[in-house]
C-alpha positions in Angstrom: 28.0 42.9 50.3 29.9 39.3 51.7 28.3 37.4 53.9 30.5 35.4 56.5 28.8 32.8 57.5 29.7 30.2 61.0 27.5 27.1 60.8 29.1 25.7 63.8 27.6 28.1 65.8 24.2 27.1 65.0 23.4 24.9 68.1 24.3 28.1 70.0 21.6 30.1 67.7 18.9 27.6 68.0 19.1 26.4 71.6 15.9 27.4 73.9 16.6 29.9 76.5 14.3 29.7 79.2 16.7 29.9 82.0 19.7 31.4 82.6 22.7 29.2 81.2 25.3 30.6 83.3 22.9 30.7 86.2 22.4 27.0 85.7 26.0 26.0 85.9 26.3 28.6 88.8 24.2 26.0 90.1 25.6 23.1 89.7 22.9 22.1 86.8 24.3 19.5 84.6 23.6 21.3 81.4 23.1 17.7 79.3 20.5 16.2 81.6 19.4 19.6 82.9 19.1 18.0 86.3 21.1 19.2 89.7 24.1 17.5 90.6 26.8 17.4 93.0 29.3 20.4 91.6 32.4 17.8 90.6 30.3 15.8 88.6 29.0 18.9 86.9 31.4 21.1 86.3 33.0 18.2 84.8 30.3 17.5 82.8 29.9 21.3 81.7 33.8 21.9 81.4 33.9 24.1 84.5 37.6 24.0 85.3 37.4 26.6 88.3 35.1 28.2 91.0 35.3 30.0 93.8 32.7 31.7 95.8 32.5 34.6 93.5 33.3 33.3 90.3 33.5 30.5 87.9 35.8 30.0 84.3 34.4 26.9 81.7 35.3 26.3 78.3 33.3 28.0 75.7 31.0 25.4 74.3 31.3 27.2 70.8 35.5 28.4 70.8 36.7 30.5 68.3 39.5 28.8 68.9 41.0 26.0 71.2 41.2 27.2 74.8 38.9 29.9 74.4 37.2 29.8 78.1 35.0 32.3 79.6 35.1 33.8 83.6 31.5 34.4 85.4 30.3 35.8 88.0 27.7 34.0 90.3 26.2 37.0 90.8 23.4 37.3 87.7 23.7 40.8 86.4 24.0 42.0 83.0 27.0 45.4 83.3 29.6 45.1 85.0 28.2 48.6 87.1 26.1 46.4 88.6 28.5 43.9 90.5 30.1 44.6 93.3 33.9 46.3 94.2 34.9 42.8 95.3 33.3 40.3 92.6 34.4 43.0 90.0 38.2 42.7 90.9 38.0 39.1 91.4 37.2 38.9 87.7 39.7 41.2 87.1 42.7 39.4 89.0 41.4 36.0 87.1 41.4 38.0 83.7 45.3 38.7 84.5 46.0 34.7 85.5 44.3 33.8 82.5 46.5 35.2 80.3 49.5 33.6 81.8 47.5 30.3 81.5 46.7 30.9 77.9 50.3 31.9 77.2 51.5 28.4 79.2 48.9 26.7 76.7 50.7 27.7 73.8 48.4 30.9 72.8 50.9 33.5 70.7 48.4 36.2 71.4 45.3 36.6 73.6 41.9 38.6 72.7 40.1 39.7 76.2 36.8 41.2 76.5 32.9 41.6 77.6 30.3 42.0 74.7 27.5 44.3 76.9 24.1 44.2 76.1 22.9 42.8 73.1 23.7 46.0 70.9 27.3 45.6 72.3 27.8 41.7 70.9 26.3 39.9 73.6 25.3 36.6 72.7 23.9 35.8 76.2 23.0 39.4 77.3 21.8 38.6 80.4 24.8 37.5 82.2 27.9 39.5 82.4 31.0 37.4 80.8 34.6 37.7 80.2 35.9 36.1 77.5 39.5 34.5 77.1 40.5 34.0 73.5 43.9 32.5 72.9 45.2 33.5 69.1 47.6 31.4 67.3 50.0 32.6 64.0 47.7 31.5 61.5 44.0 30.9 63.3 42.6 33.0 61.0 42.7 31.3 57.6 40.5 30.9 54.4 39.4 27.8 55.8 37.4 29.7 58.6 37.1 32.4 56.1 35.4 31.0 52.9 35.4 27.1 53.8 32.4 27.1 56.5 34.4 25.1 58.5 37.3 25.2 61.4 40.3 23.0 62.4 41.1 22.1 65.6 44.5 20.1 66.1 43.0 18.9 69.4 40.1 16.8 70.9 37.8 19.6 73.1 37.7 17.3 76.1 42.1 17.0 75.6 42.1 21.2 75.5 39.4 20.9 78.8 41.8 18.8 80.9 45.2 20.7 79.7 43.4 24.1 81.2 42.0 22.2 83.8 45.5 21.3 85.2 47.4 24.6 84.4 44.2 26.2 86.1 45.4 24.0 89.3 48.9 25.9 89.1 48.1 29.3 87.5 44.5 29.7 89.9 45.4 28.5 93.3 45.3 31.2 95.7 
């Protein structure tokens, strides 16, 4: 049997999970002093580049690739069963801007989808998540593979404020 492994995930692995993390930035927690702040300074701070009053999209602190983001609901639940007609289709129409964004970002292909419960994939089981992954010719490569490693062309905070502005254009209502 291989083994695959993804070190750069390991901060993910090994953080403490008291609370909620999706809660928190629901909240307007600022995720790096862990204290409650006015909602510009931390979604900055936690790469929230949308909310609304149902839900919220931020950069996925671990991205499979560049501009992979995530869209949450407020609303703490863990199936999707569970939310309401209204947040559910909100998610929904945001799924369907997202991949215009993504496509506008340079993505050649786009993987979509929830992991639910933890014996469906969910890393944070807890809190119902859609995930945005934009897929470029060639993002999969021995280097990710074999070399325990992955290159990004791009700073992270450079990719935050790209998606921030198209999420200006392709998000306004």
């Amino acid at each position: 049997m291989d083994y695959l492994y993804a070190p750069w995930r390991s901060e993910y692995f090994n953080s403490k999970k008291d609370t909620c993390v999706f809660c928190a930035i629901s909240k307007g927690v600022n995720l790096h002093t862990n204290t409650k702040e006015d909602f510009l300074l931390s979604d900055t701070s936690n790469h929230v580049f949308y909310r609304d009053s149902k839900i919220f999209c931020v950069m996925n602190k671990f991205p499979y690739t560049p501009g992979h983001f995530l869209i949450i609901p407020h609303t703490h639940t863990h199936s999707p069963e569970l939310l309401d007609l209204e947040t559910w289709l909100r998610l929904q129409t945001f799924a369907q801007k997202g991949v215009a964004l993504l496509k506008e970002f340079g993505a050649s292909g786009i993987n979509m989808g929830m992991n639910i419960e933890r014996a469906g994939g969910a890393g944070i089981p807890e809190h119902l998540h859609l995930h945005l992954v934009p897929r470029y010719i060639g993002d999969t490569n021995f280097l990710t593979t074999i070399g325990d490693a992955r290159a990004y062309g791009v700073n992270f905070d450079m990719i935050f404020k790209r998606i921030k502005a198209l999420s200006e254009v392709y998000f306004a209502s």
